[in-house]
C-alpha positions as CSV (number, residue, x, y, z in Angstrom):
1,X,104.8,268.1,66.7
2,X,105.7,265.5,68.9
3,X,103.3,263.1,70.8
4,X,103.5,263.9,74.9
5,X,104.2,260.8,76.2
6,X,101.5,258.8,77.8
7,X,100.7,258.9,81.6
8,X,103.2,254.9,83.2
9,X,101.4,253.1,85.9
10,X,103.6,251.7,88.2
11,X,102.5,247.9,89.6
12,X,101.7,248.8,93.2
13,X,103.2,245.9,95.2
14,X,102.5,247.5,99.0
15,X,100.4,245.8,100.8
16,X,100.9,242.4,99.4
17,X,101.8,239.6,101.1
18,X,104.7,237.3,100.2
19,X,102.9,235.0,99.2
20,X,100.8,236.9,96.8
21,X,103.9,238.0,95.3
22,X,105.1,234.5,94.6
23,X,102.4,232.6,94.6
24,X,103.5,231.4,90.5
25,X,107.0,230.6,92.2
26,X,105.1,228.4,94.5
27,X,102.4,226.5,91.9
28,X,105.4,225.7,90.0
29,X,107.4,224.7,92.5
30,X,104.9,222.4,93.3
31,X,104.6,221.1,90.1
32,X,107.9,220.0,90.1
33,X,107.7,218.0,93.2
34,X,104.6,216.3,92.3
35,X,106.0,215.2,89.2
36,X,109.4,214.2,90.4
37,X,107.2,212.2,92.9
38,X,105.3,210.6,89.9
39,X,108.2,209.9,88.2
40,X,109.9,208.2,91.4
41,X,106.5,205.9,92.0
42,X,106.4,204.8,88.3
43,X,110.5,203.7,87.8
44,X,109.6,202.1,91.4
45,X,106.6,199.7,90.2
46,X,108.4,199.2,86.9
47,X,111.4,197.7,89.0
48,X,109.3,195.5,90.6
49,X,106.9,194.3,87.2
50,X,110.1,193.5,86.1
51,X,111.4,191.5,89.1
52,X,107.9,189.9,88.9
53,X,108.4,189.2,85.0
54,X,112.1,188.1,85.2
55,X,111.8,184.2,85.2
56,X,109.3,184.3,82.5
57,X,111.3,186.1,80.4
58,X,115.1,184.6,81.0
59,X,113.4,180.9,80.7
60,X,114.1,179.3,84.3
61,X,112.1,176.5,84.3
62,X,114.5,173.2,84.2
63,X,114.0,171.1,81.1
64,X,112.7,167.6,81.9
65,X,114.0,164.7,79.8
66,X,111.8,163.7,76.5
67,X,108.9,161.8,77.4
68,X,109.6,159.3,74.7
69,X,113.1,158.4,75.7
70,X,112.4,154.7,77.5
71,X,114.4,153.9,80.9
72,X,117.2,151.4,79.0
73,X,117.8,154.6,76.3
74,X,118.4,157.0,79.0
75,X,120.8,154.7,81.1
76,X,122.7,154.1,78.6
77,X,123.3,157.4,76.8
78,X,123.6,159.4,80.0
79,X,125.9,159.0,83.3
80,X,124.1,158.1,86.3
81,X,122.1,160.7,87.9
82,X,123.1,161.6,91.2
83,X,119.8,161.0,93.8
84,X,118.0,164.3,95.7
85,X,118.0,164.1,99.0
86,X,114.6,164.5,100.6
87,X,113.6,166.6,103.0
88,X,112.6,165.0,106.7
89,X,110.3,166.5,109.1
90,X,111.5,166.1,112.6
91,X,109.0,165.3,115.3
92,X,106.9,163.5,112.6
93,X,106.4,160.0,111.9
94,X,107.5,158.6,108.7
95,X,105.1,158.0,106.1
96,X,104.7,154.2,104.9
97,X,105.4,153.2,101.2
98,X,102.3,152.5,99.0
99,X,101.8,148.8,98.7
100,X,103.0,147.9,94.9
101,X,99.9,147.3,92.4
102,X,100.2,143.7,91.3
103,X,99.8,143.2,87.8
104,X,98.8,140.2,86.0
105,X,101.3,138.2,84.1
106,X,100.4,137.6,80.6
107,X,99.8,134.4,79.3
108,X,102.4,133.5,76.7
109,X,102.6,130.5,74.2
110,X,105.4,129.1,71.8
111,X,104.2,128.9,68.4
112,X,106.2,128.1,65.0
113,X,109.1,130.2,66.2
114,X,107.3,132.6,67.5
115,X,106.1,133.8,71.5
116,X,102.7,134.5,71.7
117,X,101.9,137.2,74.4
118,X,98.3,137.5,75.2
119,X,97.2,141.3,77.4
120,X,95.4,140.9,80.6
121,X,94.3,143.7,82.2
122,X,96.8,146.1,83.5
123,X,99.5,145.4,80.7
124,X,101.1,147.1,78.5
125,X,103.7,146.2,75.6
126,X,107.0,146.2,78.4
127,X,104.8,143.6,80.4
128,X,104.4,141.5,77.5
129,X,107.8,141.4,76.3
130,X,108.9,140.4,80.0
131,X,107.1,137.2,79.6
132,X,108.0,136.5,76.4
133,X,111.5,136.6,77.4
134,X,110.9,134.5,80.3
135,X,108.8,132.1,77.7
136,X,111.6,132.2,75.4
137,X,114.3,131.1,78.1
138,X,112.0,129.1,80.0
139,X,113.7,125.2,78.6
140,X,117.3,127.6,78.1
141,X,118.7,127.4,81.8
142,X,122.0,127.7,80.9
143,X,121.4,131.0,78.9
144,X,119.2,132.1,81.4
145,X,121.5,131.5,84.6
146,X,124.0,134.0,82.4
147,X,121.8,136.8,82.0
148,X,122.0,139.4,84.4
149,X,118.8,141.5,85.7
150,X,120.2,144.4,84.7
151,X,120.5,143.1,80.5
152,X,116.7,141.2,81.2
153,X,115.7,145.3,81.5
154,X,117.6,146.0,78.4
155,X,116.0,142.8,76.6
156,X,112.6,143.8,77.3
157,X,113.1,147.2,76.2
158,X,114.7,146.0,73.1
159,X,112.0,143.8,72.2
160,X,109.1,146.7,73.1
161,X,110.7,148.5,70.8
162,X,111.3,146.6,67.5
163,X,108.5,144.7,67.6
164,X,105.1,145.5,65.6
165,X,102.1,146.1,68.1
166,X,98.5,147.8,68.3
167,X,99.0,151.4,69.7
168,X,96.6,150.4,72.4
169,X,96.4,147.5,74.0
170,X,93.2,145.7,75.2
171,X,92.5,142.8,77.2
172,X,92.9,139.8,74.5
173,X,95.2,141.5,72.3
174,X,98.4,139.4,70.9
175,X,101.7,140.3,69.9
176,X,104.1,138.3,68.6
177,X,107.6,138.2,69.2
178,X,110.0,135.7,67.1
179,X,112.5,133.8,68.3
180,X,115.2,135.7,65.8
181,X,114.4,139.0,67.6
182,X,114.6,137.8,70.4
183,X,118.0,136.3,70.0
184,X,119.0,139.3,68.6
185,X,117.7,141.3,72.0
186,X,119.9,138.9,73.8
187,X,123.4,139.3,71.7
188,X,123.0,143.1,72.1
189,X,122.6,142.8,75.9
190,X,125.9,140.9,76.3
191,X,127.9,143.4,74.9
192,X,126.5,146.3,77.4
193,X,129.4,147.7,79.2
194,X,130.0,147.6,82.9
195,X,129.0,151.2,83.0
196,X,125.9,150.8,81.3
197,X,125.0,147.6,83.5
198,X,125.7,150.1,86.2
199,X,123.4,152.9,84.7
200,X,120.5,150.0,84.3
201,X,121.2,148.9,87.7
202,X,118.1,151.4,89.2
203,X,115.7,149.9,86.7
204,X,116.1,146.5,88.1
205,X,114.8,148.0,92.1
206,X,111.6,148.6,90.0
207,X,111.1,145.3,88.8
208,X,110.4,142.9,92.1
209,X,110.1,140.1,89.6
210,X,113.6,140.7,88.5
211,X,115.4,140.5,91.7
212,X,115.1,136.5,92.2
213,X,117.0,134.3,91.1
C-alpha cells in the first residue's frame, strides 16, 4: 500500500518587505565592497612604503672617494674635477672666510745625510716633510728656483709616504728623511706631465706657504 504523501508547506513571502527578502543579497553585497575597499587601502600604502623604501633599496647614495687616497694620488690618477657652483642668497650679505689656523713650522736639522724633522704642536707627517724639503734645498738655489709649487706638493707627498714614521705623532717626535729619498722624491716630480701639474695645481691654493717665491 502506498504511503499518502505528506502535507508541502509553501514559504509564505506576503507581507515581507523587500528588504527582508534580500537582506543575504545585501550583507554580501556589502562584504564585497568593504573588502574591495580593503584591498584598495592596502595596494595604496604598499605603493607608498615602497616609494618610501626605494633609495634604500636601489643604493643612491653617491660614493665618496677612499679616504686613504692622498691629494697628489688623486690628481694624478683622475681628470680634474669640475667645481659646484654654490648657491647665493640674494638680499644677504656674504659671509667672511675663516681666518687660516697658523701652524708651527717644524724645526728641521741636517744630520749625516739625513733631515731631521722635529713635531711641534699642530703637525703632522705632510708638515714635516714640507720642511724637510725646504731644509734639503735650503743651500740648492738653483734646484730650488726649478721646482715648481705644483711638484713641491708632489715631493711632500712622496716623502710622507715612503718614509718610516710613528703612527702618531707627538710634540718631540723625529722623523728622518735621507737625502737619497729625497732626491729620489725630486726626480719623480720632474717627470709629472703637464696634465698632472695641472691636476695638482688646486693643492698648491691650499698651501699659502707655497705660493711665494
Amino acid at each position: 500500500m502506498e504511503a499518502m504523501p505528506g502535507p508541502k508547506f509553501k514559504e509564505n513571502t506576503e507581507g515581507k518587505s523587500w528588504f527582508s527578502r534580500n537582506s543575504q543579497k545585501i550583507v554580501l553585497s556589502l562584504i564585497v565592497i568593504l573588502l574591495a575597499v580593503g584591498a584598495y587601502y592596502f595596494y595604496k600604502n604598499y605603493q607608498q612604503r615602497q616609494e618610501l623604501l626605494k633609495p634604500a633599496i636601489e643604493g643612491t647614495e653617491e660614493l665618496s672617494p677612499s679616504p686613504t687616497a692622498s691629494p697628489a694620488e688623486i690628481a694624478i690618477s683622475s681628470p680634474s674635477p669640475t667645481p659646484t657652483p654654490q648657491p647665493t642668497v640674494q638680499g644677504a650679505q656674504q659671509a667672511q672666510p675663516a681666518a687660516p689656523t697658523v701652524i708651527s713650522a717644524p724645526a728641521a736639522r741636517e744630520e749625516d745625510s739625513n733631515v731631521v724633522v722635529t713635531a711641534v704642536k699642530g703637525n703632522g707627517v705632510t708638515h714635516l716633510a714640507r720642511q724637510a724639503l725646504k731644509e734639503y734645498l735650503k743651500d740648492k738655489s738653483d734646484l730650488a728656483g726649478q721646482l715648481r709649487a705644483e711638484q713641491k706638493i708632489y715631493i711632500e707627498d712622496y716623502l710622507q709616504k715612503h718614509v718610516t714614521h710613528p703612527p702618531v705623532l707627538k710634540v718631540g717626535s723625529e722623523i728622518s728623511f735621507s737625502d737619497s729619498l729625497i732626491n729620489d722624491a725630486i726626480n719623480q716630480s720632474q717627470k709629472l706631465t703637464d696634465k698632472q701639474i695641472n691636476n695638482l695645481h688646486k693643492y698648491v691654493l691650499l698651501v699659502p706657504s707655497l705660493q711665494t717665491p
